[in-house]
N, C-alpha and C positions, 0 to 999 in steps of 0.2 A: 450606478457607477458614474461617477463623474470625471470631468476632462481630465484631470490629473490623476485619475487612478486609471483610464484608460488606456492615457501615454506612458504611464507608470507599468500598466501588463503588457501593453504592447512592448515594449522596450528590455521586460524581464523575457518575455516568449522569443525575440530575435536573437536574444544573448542567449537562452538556451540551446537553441537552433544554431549558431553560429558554435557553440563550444563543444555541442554534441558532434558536427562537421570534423572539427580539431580532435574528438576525440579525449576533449577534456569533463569527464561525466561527473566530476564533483562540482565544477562549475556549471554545467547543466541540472545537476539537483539541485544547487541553490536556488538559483533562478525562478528554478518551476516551484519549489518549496514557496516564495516569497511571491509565486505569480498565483500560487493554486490560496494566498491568504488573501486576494484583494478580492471585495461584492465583483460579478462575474454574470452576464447574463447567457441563454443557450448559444449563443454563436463561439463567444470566450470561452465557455465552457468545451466546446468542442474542438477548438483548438490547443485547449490547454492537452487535450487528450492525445492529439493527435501530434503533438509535440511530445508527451509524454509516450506517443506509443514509437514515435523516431528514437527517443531515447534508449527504449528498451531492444528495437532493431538493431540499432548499432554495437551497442554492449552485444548482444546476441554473435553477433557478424566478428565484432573482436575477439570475442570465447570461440569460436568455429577457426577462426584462424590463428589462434595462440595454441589452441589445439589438434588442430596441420602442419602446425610447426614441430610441437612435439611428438608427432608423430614420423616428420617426416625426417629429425633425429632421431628416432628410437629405429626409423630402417635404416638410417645409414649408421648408427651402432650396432646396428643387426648385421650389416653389410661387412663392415669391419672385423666383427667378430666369426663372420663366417669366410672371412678371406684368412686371416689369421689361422681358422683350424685348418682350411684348405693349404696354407702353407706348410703347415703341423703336418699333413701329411705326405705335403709334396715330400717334405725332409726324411720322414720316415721312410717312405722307399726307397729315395735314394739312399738310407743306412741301410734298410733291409738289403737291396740292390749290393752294396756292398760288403755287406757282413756274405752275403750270398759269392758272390765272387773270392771274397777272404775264403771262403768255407773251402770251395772247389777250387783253390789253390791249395790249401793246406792239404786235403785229400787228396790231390795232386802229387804234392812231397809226401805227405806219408806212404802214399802207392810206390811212388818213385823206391822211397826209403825202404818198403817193404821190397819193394822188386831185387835190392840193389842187398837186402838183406837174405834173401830166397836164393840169390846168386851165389850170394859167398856163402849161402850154407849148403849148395849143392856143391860149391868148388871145397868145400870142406866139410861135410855134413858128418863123416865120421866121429869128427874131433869136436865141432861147435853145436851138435845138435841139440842138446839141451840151453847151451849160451843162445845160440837163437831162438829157442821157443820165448824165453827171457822177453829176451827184445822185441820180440811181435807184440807178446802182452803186455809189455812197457807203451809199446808204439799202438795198441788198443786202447789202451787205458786213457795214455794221453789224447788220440783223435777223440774218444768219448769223454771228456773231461772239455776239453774246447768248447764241443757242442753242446754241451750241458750250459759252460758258461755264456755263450751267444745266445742261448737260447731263453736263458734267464734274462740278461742283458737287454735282450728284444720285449721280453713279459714285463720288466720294470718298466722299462721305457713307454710301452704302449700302458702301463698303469699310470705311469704318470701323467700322457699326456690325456686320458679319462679323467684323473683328477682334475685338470687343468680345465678341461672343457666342461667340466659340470662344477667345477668354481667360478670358470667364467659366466655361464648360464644363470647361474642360481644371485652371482651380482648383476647381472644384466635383470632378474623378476625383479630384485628388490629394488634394484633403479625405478623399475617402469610401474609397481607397485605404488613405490612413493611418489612418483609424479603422478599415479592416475588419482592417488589418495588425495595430494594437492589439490588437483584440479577438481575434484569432487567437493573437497572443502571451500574453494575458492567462487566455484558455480553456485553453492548451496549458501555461502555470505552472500556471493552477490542477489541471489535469489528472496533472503529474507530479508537484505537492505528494501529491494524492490518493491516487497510483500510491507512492511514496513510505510516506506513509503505511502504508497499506493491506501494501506489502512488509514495512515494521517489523512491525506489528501479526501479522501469516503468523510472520514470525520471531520473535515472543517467543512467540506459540502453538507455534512448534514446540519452539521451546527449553523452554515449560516443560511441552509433552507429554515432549520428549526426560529432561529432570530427571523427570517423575514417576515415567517407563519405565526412570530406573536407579534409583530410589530402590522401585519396586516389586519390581525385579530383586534390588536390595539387599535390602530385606525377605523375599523369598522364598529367597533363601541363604540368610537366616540362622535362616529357621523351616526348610529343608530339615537347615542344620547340626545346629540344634537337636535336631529330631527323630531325625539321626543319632544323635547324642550321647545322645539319651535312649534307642534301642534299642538301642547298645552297650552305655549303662550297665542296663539291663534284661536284655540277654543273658549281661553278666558277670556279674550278681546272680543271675541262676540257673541261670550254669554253677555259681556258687561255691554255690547251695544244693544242689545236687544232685553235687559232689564228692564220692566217700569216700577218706579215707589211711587208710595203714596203715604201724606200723612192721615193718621187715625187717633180718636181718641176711645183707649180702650181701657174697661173697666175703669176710668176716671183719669186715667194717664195717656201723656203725648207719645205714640208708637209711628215708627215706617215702617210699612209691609207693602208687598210686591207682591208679582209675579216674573217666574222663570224662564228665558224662552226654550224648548226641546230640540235641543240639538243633539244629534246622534252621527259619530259615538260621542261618548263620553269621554273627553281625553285625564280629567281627575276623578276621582270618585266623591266629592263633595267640595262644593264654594261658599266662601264669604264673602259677601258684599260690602266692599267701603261707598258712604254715600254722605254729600254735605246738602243739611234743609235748609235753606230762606222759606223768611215770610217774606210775605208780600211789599215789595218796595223797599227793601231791608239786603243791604250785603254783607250781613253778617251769617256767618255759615256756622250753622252747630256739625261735627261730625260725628259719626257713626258708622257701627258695622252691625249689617247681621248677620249671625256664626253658623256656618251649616245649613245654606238655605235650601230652601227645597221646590218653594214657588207654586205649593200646592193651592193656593186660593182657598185657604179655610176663614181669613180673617183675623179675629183677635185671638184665635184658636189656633193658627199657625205659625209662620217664620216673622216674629218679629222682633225689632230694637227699639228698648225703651228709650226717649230722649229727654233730657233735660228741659225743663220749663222755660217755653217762646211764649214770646209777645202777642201771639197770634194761634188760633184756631190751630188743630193738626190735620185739618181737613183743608185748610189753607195755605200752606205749607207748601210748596216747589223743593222735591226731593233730586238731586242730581248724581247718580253715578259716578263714583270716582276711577274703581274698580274693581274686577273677579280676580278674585284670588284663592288658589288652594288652601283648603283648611289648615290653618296651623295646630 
């Protein structure tokens, strides 16, 4: 990493840090999205983590308290709705209370009414005694007709306000139903944004572990090549100093042959010898290679290169070394 991708994560990780504080977590996923892209060594990387595990703290601590919130609404609609029935029945006794006092008033007057009809049919029993039986069973029929109707009156009532309380029940589940449903959906987006996340951020860590690991691979070829290349050219620079030619004349013709010196190892598997002859007192250079040397000292029977017709002896000859080189 360098100075400007440094200042560049340092400055995304503060702004993370700062907007996770505020409670601003889309502005903290930027941040870390664009801080978890830049090369990162073990220290950044554990910071990035630990900035991303502040993040995940705080969303956590926000869902626990948007969820004490709702809950601490759903008692006080629980609160409300159980004062509400409690008033439900304050009312009802006092009807009941009432209707009860109606009752034993009524039965009051009809006793009265009865008494006052017992009277005038004992002050007249001979003449009205059937008209009074009349009138009892009128004055029967009606207290039993009363009662029936209060009694009804009470049974609706108390059915209605059963309705009442198991309609309000049954919208108080589906409230707290659909809010729990909410939040369940709301926890489980927020949870797969996270998972999400969290997947990308694994995947750019791997991809640019994956990129270091060929770019290290790369570098290490090419210091391995290198190195080849510098002990080949080391081992040809001192096969080619420790060469010696000589001129020969073999089967009728001007040849240079040598010997090889043994060096081990072997950094090619065969060489050719560039080499320029002077004669004697002569700076004129014939040159020459021989292909494939081997530097066995067989003589006309080994590694040699014919040369072009000199002025002089090939035994006379000063052979010079130019260079070893791998067989082409």
């Amino acid at each position: 990493m360098d100075k400007q991708d440094r200042q560049d994560f340092t400055a995304l990780i503060e702004q993370a840090e700062s907007c996770t504080r505020a409670r601003d977590f889309r502005c903290s996923d930027n941040a870390l999205a664009k801080a978890g892209k830049l090369p990162t060594n073990n220290k950044d990387r554990k910071r990035l983590q630990l900035a991303t595990a502040n993040l995940q703290a705080a969303r956590q601590q926000v869902q626990q308290e948007e969820y004490a919130a709702v809950k601490k609404r759903e008692a006080e609609k629980t609160a409300a709705l159980e004062q509400q029935q409690a008033e439900r029945k304050r009312r009802r006794r006092e009807e009941e209370a009432a209707w009860d006092r109606e009752r034993q008033a009524d039965a009051a007057r009809s006793s009265r009414e009865i008494a006052h009809a017992f009277d005038k049919m004992n002050r007249d029993l001979s003449g009205f005694t059937a008209q009074q039986n009349r009138q009892m069973q009128r004055t029967g029929d009606l207290i039993a007709q009363n009662e029936r109707s209060k009694r009804e009156a009470r049974e609706q009532e108390q059915a209605r306000a059963e309705r009442d309380r198991q309609a309000a029940r049954a919208e108080a589940d589906r409230a707290q139903a659909h809010r729990d449903a909410q939040l369940r959906a709301d926890t489980d987006r927020r949870e797969s944004e996270a998972r999400e996340r969290e997947r990308q951020q694994q995947a750019d860590a791997t991809r640019q572990e994956a990129d270091a690991r060929r770019a290290q691979q790369e570098s290490d070829r090419l210091a391995e090549a290198k190195a080849r290349a510098g002990a080949r050219d080391d081992y040809l620079s001192r096969v080619a100093g420790g060469t010696r030619l000589m001129g020969k004349t073999c089967f009728g013709e001007q040849h240079v042959l040598g010997t090889l010196p043994q060096i081990t190892p072997r950094a090619v598997a065969c060489v050719d010898v560039h080499f320029r002859a002077y004669c004697p007192g002569s700076s004129a250079a014939i040159s020459g290679v021989i292909r494939n040397m081997q530097g066995m000292k067989t003589g006309c029977y080994g590694d040699t290169a014919r040369i072009g017709h000199v002025a002089c002896q090939a035994e006379a000859l000063r052979v010079e070394v130019v260079a070893a080189r791998a067989c082409e």
